[in-house]
C-alpha positions in Angstrom: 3.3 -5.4 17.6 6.0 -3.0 17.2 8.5 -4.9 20.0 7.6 -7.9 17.2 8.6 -5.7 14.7 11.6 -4.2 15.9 12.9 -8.1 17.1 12.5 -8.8 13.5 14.3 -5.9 12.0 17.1 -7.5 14.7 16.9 -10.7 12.7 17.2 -8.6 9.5 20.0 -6.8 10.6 22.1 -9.3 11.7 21.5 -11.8 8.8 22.4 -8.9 6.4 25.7 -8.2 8.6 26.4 -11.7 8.6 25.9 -11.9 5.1 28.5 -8.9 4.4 30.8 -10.5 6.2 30.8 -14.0 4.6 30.9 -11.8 1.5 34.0 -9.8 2.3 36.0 -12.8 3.7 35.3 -14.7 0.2 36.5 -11.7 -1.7 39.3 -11.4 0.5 40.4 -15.0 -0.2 39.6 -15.1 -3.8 41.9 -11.7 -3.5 44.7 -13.4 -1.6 44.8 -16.0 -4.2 44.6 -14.1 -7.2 47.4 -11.9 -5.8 49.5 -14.9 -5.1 48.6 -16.2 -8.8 49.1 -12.9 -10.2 53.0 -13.0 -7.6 53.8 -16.3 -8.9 53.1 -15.7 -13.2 55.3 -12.8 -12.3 58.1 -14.9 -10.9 57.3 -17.0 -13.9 57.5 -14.5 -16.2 60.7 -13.0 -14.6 62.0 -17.0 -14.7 61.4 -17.3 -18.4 63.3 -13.7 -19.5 65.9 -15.2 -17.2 66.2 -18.7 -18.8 65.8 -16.6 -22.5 69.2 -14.4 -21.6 70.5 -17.7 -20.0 69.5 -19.6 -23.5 71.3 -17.0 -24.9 74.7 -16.9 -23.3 75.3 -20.7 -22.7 74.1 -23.4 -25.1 72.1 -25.9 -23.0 73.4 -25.6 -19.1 71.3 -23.8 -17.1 68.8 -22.6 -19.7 66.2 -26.0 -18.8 66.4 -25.4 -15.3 65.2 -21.8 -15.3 63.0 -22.5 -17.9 61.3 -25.8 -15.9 60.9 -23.5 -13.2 59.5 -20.5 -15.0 56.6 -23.0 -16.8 56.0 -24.7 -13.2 55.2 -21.2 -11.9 53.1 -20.5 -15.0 50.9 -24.0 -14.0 51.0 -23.1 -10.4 49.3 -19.5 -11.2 46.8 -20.6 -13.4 45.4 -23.8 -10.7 45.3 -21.1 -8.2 43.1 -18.7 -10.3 40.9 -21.7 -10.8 40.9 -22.6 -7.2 39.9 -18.7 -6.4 37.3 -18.9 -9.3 35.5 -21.8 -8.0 35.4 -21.0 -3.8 31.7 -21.4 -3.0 30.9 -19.6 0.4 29.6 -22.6 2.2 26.1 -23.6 4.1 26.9 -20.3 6.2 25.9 -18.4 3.5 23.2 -19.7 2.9 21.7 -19.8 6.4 22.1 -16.5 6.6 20.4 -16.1 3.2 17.7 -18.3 4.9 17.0 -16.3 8.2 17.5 -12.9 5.9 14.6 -13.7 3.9 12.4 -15.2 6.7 12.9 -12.0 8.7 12.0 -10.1 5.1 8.6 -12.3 5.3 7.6 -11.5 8.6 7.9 -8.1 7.9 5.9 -8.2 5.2 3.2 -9.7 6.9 3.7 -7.7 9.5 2.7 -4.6 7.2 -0.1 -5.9 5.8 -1.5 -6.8 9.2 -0.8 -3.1 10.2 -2.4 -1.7 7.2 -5.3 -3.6 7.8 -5.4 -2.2 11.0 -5.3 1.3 9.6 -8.0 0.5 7.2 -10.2 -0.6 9.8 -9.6 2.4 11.9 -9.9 4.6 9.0 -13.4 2.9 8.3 -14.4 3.7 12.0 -13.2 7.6 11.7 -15.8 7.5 8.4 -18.4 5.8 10.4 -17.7 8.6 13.5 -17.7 11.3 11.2 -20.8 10.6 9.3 -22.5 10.2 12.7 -21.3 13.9 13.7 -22.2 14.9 10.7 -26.2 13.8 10.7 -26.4 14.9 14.1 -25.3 18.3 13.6 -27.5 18.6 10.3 -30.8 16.9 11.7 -30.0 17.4 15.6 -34.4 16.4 16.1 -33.9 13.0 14.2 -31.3 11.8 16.3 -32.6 12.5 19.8 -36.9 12.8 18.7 -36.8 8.8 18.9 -35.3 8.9 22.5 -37.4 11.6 23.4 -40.8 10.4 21.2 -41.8 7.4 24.0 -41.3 9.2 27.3 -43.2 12.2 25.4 -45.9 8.9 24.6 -45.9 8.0 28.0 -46.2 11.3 29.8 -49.1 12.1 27.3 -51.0 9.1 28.2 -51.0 9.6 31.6 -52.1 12.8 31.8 -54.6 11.9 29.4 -55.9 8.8 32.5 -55.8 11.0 35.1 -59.0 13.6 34.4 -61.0 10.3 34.2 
């Protein structure tokens, strides 16, 4: 029972390890690509205060080119915030979710067979007890019914014998 047990707290641990894991390797990816995101609308932003003094100084020239490249870092940032937004963390997960909760369940039941158990034993103490406790109060009732037919027995005997 408690070898069952402690396999099963095994199970529990490792799906729940398993579990942080796949958990910290999603946030670390959904981290990596909101820091890129977050690197490139930087550049972007960078990119369009540099095509704004360059719109500034010169007419037309280079003003479009920085400014192309400042909105196509802006569109670049925001599909990889989407991308990180929407990263599922796969069937992994979820088998681990899986053996996590079946491990949960056997514990459960495991529990409720051992407190049945105790409930039974604790019925048994009661049943002990209340037999110490009317052979202590009325020691003669408990042992007069053993003692009553060989009493029985050795009165009828003697009882033959002056015959």
């Amino acid at each position: 029972m408690m070898d069952n047990a402690a396999r099963k707290l095994r199970i529990l641990w490792r799906a729940e390890s398993l579990i942080a894991d796949i958990r910290f390797r999603q946030m670390m990816t959904r981290s990596s690509l909101r820091g890129l995101a977050a690197l490139f609308g930087a550049f972007a932003f960078l990119m369009g205060n540099l095509s704004l003094f360059f719109a500034l100084q010169q007419a037309w020239g280079s003003i479009w080119a920085a400014a192309v490249i400042a909105l196509a870092n802006l569109l670049l940032a925001v599909v990889l915030l989407i991308v990180a937004q929407r990263s599922k963390p796969g069937r992994e997960m979820e088998l681990a979710l899986e053996v996590r909760n079946g491990a949960l369940q056997a514990l459960e039941a495991d529990a409720q067979a051992l407190q049945q158990q105790i409930a039974g034993f604790r019925d048994e103490v009661r049943e002990v007890k209340e037999a110490v406790v009317g052979f202590v109060s009325h020691p003669l009732d408990s042992v007069l019914p053993g003692l009553l037919v060989p009493l029985v027995g050795a009165v009828i005997k003697s009882l033959k014998k002056p015959e």
